[in-house]
C-alpha positions as CSV (number, residue, x, y, z in Angstrom):
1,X,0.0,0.0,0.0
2,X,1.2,3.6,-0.6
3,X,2.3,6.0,2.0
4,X,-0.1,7.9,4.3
5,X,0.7,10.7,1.6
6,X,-2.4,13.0,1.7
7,X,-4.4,13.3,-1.4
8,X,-6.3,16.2,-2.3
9,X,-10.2,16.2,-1.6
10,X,-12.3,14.4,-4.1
11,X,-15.6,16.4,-4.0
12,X,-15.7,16.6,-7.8
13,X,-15.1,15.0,-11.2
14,X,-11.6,16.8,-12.1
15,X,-10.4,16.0,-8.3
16,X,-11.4,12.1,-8.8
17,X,-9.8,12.3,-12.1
18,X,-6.7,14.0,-10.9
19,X,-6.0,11.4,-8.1
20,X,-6.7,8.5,-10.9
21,X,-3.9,9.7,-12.9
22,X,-1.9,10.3,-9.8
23,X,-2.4,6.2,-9.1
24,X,-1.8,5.4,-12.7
25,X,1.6,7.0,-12.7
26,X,2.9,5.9,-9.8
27,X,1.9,2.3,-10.8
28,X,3.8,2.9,-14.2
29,X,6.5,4.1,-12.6
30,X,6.6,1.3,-10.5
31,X,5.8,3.6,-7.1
32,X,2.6,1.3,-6.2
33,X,2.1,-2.6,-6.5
34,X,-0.7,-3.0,-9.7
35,X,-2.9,-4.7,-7.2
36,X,-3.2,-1.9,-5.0
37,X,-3.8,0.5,-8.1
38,X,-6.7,-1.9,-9.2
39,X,-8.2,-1.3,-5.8
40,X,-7.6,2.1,-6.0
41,X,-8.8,2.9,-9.3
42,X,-12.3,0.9,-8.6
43,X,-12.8,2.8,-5.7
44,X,-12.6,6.4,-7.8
45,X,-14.6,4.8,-10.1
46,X,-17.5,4.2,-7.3
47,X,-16.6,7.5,-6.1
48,X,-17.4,9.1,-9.5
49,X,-20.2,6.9,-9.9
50,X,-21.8,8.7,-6.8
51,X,-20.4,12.1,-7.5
52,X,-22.7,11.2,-11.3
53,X,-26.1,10.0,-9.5
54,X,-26.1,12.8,-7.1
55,X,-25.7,15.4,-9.2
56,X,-28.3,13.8,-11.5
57,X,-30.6,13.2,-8.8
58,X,-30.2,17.2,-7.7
59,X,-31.2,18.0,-11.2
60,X,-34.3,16.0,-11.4
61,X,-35.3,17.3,-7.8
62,X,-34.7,20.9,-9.6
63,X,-36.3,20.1,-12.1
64,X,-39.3,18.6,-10.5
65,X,-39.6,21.4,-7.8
66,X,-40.1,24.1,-11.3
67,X,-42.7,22.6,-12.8
């Protein structure tokens, strides 16, 4: 597992996709097992996943609240 280096906060998109890279290079450069970037990498998947259905779900509320 990596360090306990602190990652930026991943309230949005661009922060879930700047930490993904961030995992993807050090596992190219050989910084982070592959196994642990797998885990990694799924888990800002979920995370963006969520980030997605919220932001969806606010809309429709929005939406729904207008008309």
């Amino acid at each position: 597992m990596p360090s306990g280096k602190r990652i930026g906060p991943l309230n949005t998109i661009e922060d879930i996709s700047v930490e993904y890279r961030r995992v993807y290079r050090m596992a190219r450069n050989g910084k982070m097992e592959l196994t642990d970037a797998k885990a990694y990498c799924w888990m800002l998947k979920q995370l963006s996943g969520m980030l997605t259905e919220s932001d969806l779900e606010r809309r429709i509320i929005e939406l729904e609240e207008r008309s």
